[in-house]
VOPAGU-2260 file (C-alpha; in pm, 1 decimal, decimal comma):
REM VOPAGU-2260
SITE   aa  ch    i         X         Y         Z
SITE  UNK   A    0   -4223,7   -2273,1    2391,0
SITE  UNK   A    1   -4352,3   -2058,3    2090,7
SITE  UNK   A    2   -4360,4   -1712,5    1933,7
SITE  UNK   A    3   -4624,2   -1476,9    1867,3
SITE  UNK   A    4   -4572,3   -1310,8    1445,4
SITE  UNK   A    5   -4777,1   -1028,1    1373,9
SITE  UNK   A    6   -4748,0    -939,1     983,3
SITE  UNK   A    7   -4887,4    -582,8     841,3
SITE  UNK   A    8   -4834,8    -380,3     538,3
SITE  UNK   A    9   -4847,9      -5,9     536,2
SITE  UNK   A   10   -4998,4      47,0     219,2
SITE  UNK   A   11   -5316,4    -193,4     283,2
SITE  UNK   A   12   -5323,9    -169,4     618,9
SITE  UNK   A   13   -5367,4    -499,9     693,8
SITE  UNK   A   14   -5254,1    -723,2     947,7
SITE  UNK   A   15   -5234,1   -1095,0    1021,1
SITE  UNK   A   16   -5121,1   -1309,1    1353,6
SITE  UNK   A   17   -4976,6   -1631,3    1381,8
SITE  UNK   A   18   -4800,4   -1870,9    1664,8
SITE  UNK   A   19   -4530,3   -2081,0    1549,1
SITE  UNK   A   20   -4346,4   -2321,8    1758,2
SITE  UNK   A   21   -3941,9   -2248,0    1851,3
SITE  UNK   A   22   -3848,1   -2552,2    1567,3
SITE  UNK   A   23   -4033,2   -2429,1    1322,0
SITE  UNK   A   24   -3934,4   -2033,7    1369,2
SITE  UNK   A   25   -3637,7   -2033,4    1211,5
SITE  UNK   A   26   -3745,5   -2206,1     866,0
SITE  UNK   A   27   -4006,2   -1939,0     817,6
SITE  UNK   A   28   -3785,8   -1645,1     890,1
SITE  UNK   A   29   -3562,7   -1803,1     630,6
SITE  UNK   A   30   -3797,4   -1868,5     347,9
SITE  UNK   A   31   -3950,6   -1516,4     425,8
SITE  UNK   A   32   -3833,5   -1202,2     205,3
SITE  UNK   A   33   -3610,8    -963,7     348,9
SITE  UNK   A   34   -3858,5    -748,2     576,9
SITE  UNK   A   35   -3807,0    -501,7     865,2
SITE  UNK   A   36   -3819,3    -685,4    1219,0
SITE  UNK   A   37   -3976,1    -550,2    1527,1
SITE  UNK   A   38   -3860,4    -690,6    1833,6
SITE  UNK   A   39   -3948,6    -606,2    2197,5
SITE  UNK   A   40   -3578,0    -541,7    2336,7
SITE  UNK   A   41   -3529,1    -810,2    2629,8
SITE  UNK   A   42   -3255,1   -1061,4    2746,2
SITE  UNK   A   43   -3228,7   -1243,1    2426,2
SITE  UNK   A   44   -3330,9    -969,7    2144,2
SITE  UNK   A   45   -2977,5    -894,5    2051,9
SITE  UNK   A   46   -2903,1   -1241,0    1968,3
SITE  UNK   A   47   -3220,2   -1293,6    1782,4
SITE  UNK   A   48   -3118,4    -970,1    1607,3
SITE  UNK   A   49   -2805,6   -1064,4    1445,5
SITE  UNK   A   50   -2939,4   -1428,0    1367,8
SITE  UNK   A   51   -3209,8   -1255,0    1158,2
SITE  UNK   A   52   -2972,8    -993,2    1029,9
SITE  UNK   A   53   -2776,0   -1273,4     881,7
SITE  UNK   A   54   -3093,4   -1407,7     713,4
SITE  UNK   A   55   -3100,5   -1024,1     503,6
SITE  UNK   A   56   -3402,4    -914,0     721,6
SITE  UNK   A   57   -3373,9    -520,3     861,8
SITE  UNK   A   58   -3380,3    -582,3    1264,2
SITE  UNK   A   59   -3547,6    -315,1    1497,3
SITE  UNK   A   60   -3558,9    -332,7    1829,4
SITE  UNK   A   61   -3795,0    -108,2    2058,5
SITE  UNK   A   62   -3800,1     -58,7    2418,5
SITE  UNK   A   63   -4061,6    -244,0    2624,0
SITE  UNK   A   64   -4192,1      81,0    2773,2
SITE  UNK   A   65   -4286,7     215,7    2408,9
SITE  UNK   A   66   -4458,8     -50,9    2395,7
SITE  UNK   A   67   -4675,4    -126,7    2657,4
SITE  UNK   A   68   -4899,5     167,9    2619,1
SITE  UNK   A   69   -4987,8      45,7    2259,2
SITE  UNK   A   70   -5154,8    -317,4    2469,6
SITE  UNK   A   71   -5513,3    -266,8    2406,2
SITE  UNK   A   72   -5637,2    -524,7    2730,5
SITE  UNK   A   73   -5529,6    -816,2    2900,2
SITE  UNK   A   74   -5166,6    -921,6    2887,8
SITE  UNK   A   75   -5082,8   -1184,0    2621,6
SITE  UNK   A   76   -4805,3   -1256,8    2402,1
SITE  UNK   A   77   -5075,7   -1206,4    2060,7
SITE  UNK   A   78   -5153,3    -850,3    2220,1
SITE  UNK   A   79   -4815,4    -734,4    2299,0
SITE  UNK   A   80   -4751,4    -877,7    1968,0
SITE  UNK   A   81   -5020,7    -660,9    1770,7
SITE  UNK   A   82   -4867,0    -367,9    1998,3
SITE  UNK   A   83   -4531,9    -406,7    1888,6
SITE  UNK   A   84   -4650,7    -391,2    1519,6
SITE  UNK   A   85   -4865,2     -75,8    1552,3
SITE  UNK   A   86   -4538,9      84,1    1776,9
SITE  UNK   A   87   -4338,9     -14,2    1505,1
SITE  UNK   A   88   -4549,3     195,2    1264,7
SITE  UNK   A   89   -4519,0     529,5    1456,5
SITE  UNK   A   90   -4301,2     754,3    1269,7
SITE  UNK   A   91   -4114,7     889,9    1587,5
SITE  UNK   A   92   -4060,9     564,3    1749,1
SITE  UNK   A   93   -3698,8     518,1    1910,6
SITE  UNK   A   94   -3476,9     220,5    1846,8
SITE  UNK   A   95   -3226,6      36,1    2065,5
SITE  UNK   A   96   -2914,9     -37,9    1888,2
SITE  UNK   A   97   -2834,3    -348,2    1844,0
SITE  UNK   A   98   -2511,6    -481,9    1997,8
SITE  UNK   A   99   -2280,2    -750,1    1846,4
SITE  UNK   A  100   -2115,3   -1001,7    2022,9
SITE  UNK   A  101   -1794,0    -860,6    2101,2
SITE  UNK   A  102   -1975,1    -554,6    2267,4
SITE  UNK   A  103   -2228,8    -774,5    2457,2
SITE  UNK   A  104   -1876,6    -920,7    2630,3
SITE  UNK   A  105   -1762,9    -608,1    2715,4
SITE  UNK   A  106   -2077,8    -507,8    2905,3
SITE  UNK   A  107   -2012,9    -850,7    3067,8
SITE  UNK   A  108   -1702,8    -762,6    3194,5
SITE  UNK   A  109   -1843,4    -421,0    3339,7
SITE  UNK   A  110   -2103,2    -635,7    3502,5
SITE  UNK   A  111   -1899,5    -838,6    3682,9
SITE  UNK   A  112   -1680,2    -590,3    3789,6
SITE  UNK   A  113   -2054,3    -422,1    3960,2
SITE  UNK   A  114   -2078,8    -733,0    4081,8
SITE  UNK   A  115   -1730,9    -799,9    4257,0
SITE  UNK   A  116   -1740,4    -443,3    4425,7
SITE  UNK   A  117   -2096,4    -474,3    4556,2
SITE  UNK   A  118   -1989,4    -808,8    4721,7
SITE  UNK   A  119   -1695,8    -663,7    4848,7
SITE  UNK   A  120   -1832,2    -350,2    5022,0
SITE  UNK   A  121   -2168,0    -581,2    5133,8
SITE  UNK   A  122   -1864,1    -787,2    5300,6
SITE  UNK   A  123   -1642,6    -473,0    5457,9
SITE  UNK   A  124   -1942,5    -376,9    5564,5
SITE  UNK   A  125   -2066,3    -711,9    5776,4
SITE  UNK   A  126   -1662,2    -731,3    5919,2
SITE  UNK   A  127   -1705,9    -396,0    6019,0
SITE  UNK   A  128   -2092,6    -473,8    6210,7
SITE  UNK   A  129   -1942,9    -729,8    6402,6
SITE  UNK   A  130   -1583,9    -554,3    6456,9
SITE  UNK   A  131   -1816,4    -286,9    6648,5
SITE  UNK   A  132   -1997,4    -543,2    6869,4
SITE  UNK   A  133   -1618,6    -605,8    7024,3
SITE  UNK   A  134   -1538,2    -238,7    7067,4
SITE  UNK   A  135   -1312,2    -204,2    6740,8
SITE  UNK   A  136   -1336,8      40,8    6436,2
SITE  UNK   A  137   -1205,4     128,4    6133,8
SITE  UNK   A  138   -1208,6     452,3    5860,9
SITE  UNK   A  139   -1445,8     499,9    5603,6
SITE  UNK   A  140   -1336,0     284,0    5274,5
SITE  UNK   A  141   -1223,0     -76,6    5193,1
SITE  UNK   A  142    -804,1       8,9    5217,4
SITE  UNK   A  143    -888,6      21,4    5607,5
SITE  UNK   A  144   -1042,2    -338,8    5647,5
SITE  UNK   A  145    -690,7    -535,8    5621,5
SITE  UNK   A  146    -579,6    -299,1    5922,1
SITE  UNK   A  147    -828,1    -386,4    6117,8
SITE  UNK   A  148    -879,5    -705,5    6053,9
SITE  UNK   A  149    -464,0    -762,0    6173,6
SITE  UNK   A  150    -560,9    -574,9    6505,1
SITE  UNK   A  151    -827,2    -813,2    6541,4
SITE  UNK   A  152    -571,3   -1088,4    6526,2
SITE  UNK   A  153    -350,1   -1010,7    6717,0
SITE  UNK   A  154    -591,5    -839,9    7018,9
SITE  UNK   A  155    -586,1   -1074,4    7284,6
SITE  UNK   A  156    -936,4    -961,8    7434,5
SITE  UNK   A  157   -1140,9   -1110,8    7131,5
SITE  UNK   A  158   -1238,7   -1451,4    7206,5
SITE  UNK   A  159   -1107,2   -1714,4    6985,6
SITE  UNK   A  160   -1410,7   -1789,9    6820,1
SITE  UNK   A  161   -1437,0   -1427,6    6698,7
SITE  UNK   A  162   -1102,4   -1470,2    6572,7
SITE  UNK   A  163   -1173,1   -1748,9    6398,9
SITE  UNK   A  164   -1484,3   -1627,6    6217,8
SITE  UNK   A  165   -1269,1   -1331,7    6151,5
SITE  UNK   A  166    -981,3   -1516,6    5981,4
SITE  UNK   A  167   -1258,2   -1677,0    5723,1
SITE  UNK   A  168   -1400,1   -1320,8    5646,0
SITE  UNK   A  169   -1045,8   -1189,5    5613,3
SITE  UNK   A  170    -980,7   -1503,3    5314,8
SITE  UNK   A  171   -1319,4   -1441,8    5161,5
SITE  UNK   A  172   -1216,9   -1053,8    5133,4
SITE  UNK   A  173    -892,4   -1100,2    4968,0
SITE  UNK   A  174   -1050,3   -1360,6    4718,3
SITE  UNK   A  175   -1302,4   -1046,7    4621,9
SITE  UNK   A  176   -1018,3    -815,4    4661,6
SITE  UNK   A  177    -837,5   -1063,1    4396,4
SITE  UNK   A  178   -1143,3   -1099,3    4161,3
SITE  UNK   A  179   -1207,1    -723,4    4108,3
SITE  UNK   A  180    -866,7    -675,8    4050,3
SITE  UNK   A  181    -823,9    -945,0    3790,4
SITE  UNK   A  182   -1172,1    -761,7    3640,9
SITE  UNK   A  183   -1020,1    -426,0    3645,0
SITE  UNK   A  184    -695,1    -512,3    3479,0
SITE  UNK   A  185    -896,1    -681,6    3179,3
SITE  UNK   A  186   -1135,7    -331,1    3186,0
SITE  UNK   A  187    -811,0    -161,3    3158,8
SITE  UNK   A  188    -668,5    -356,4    2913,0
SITE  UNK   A  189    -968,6    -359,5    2665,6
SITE  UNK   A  190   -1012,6      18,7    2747,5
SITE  UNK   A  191    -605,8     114,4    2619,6
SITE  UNK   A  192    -688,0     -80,6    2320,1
SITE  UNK   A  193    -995,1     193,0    2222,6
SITE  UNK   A  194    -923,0     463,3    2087,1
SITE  UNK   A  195   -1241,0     629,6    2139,4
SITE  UNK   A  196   -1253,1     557,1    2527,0
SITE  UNK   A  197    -949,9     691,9    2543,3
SITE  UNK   A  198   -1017,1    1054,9    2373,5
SITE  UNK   A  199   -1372,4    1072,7    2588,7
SITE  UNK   A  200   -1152,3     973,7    2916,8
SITE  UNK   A  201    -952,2    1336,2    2818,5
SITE  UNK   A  202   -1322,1    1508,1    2897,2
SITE  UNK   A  203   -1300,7    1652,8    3302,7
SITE  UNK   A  204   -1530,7    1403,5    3477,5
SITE  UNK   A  205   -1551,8    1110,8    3243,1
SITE  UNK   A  206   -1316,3     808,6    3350,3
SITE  UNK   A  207   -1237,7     431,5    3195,7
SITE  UNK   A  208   -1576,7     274,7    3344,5
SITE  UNK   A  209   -1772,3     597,3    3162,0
SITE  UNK   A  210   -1605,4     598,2    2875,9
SITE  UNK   A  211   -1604,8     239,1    2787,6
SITE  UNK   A  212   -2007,5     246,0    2885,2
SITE  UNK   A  213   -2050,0     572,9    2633,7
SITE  UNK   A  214   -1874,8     358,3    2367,1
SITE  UNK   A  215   -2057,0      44,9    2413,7
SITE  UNK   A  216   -2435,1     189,3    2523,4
SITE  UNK   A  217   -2462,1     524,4    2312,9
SITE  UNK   A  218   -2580,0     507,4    1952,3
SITE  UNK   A  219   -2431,4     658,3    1647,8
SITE  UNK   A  220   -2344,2    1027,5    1756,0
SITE  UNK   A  221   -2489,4    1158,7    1412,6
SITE  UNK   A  222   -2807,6    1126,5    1560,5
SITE  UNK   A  223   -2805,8    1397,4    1810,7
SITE  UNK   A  224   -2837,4    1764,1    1685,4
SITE  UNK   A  225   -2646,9    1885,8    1984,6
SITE  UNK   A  226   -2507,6    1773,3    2316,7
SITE  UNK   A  227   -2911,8    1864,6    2479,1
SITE  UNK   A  228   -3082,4    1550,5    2286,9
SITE  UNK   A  229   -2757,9    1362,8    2420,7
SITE  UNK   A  230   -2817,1    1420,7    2788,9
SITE  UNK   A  231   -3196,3    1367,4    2774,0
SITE  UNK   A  232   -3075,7    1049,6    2604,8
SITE  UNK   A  233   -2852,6     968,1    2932,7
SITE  UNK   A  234   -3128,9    1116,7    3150,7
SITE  UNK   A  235   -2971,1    1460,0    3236,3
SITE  UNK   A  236   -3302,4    1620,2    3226,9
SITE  UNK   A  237   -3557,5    1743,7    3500,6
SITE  UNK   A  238   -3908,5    1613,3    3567,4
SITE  UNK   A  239   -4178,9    1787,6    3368,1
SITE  UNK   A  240   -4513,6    1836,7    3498,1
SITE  UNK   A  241   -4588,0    2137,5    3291,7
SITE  UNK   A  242   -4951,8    2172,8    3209,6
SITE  UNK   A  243   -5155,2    2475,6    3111,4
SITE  UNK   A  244   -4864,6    2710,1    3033,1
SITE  UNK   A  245   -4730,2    2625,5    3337,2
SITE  UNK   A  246   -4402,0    2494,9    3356,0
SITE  UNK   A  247   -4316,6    2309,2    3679,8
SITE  UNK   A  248   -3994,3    2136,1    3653,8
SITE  UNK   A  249   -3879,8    1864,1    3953,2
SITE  UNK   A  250   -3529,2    1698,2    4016,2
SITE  UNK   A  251   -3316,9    1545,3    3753,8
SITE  UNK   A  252   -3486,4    1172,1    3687,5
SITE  UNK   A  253   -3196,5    1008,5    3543,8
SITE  UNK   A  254   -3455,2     806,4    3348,0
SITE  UNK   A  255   -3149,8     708,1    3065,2
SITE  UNK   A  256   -2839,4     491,2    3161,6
SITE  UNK   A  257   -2806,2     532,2    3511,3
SITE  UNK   A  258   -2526,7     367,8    3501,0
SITE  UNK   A  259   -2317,3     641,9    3253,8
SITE  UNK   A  260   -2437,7     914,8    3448,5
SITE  UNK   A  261   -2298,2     786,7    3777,5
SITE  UNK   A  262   -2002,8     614,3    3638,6
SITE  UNK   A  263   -1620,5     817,4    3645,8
SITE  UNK   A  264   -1303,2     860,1    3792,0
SITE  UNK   A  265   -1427,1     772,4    4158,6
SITE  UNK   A  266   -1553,8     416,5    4125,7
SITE  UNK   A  267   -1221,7     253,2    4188,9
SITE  UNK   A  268   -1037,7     232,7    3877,2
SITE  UNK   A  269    -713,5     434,7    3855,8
SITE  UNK   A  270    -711,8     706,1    3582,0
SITE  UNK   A  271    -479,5     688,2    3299,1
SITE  UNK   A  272    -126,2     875,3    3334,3
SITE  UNK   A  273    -157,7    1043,4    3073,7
SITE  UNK   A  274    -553,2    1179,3    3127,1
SITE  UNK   A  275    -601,5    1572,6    3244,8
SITE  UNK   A  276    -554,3    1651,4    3542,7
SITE  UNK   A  277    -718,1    1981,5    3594,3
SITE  UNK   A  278   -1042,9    2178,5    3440,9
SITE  UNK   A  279    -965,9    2357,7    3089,7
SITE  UNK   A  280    -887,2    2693,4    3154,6
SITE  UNK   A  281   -1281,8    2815,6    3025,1
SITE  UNK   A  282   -1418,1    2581,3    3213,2
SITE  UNK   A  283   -1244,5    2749,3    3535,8
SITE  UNK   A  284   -1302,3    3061,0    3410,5
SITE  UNK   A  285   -1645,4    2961,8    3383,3
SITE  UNK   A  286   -1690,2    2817,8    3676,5
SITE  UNK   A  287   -1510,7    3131,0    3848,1
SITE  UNK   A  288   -1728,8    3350,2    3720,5
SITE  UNK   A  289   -2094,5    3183,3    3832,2
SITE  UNK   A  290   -1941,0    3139,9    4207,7
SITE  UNK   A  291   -1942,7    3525,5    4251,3
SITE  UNK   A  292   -2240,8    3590,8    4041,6
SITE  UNK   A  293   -2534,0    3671,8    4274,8
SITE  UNK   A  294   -2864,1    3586,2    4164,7
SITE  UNK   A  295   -3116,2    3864,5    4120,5
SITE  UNK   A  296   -3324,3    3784,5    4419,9
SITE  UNK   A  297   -3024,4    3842,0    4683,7
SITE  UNK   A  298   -2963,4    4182,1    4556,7
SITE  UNK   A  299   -3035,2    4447,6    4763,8
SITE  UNK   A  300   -3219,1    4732,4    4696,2
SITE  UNK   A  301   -3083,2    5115,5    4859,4
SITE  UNK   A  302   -3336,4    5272,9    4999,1
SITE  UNK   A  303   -3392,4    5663,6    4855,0
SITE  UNK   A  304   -3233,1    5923,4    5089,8
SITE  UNK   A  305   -3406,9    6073,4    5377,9
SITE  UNK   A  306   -3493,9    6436,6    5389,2
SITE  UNK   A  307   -3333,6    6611,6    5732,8
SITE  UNK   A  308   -3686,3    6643,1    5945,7
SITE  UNK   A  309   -3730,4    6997,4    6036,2
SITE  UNK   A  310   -3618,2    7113,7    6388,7
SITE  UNK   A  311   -3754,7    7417,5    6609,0
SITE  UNK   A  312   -3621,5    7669,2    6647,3
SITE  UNK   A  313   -3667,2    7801,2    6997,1
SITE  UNK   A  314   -3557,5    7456,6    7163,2
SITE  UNK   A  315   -3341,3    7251,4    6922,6
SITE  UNK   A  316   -3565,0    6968,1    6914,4
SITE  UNK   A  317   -3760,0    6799,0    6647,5
């Protein structure tokens, strides 16, 4: 395995490539002087970031969709190279930041957590498949499966096969019922200790699982000018396909962290006692108020007052 370097300087405007082998990477970047790094944010780029951070180099890293339109032709590790240089140099490139160890674990633990629910409902939903075939349902959620999987038990219709195919699904959905819990309580536990996931849980809406991902994903606040950059950050923002003065705007693309903007109070974890309970009082008034606005276009329009038509006067009639 090796590495593609691509070297330039913005005064000359020069550039040079190289390909060094994994071995021999880290001795250059060591007897190098303190630079600015570009790399391609991937699996590994964080860890590569704070190795070279410790060296006293100045790590960015860029996403790999900024890059890719810089690739002139032909897909090769010495082109994407010589595209992440020439992204670099683009004055309104944006950065990823880069995430220490300690935050990388966190994400972890939110990942697993994904992970343990998506198994679990995947599995509710296979008991409940083949609870159907025998002429037994359920209610919608997972607090309904124990329930029916004890009237499956003790229903002496079902053959005894069923049962016993049952009885393993019912032990493989307590072990995931076990796991997310013992996920949860270390989410929880990591999330009372934060004092900054605890003031954004106070906001209507935003719960543990949001808040911890705003703390760990979101960059330094201080680089939003208002809360409007921040949502087209997290992908709040309709699709544009405004062209000639035109503007033609589609659904909301939730092109940022999909994750934050779908993330809250109704993914499973239990709010804290102490969060709100109801909307501020402007935002009900708010909210109030644009329920009984009408919008211009369902306003009716009076028509103007008829003149009386005239009426003979020999017969009465008009």
């Amino acid at each position: 395995m090796s590495f593609n370097c691509m070297a330039s300087t913005l005064l000359s405007n020069r550039s040079c490539a190289s390909r060094c082998a994994v071995r021999k990477w880290w001795a250059i970047f060591k007897e190098c002087p303190p630079s600015v790094i570009a790399i391609e944010a991937c699996g590994a780029s964080h860890h590569l970031g704070r190795l070279l951070t410790a060296l006293g180099h100045e790590v960015e890293l860029i996403p790999p969709q900024l890059v890719n339109p810089y690739v002139k032709r032909g897909k090769n590790d010495a082109a994407d190279a010589e595209a992440l240089c020439e992204a670099m140099s683009r004055p309104t490139i944006r950065f990823v930041p880069m995430k220490s160890a300690d935050q990388q674990a966190v994400l972890m633990l939110v990942g697993m957590r994904e992970r343990a629910v998506a198994a679990q409902t995947q599995l509710s939903k296979t008991i409940r498949g083949h609870a159907a075939e025998l002429g037994l349902t359920a209610g919608k959620g997972t607090s309904h499966i124990p329930l029916l999987l004890e009237r499956i038990m003790i229903d002496e219709t079902i053959p005894a096969l069923a049962r016993d195919l049952f009885a393993s699904l019912a032990d493989e959905f307590l072990q995931l019922d076990g796991r997310r819990k013992e996920v949860e309580a270390k989410l929880m536990a990591w999330y009372r200790n934060n004092e900054c996931c605890r003031r954004l849980a106070k906001i209507p809406g935003v719960g543990p699982i949001g808040a911890v991902l705003l703390v760990m994903k979101a960059p330094a606040p201080e680089l939003f000018a208002s809360g409007r950059p921040f949502a087209a950050w997290m992908g709040l923002t309709p699709e544009d396909h405004s062209t000639a003065g035109k503007v033609r705007l589609g659904v909301i693309t939730r092109a940022g962290i999909a994750q934050n903007t779908g993330c809250g109070r109704d993914r499973g974890v239990a709010a804290p006692a102490n969060g709100p309970t109801q909307m501020s009082e402007r935002a009900t008034t708010g909210v109030a108020r644009r329920s009984t606005r009408r919008p211009s276009f369902q306003k009716r329009i009076t028509p103007p007052a008829r003149s009386p038509r005239p009426t003979c006067a020999s017969c009465g009639g008009a």
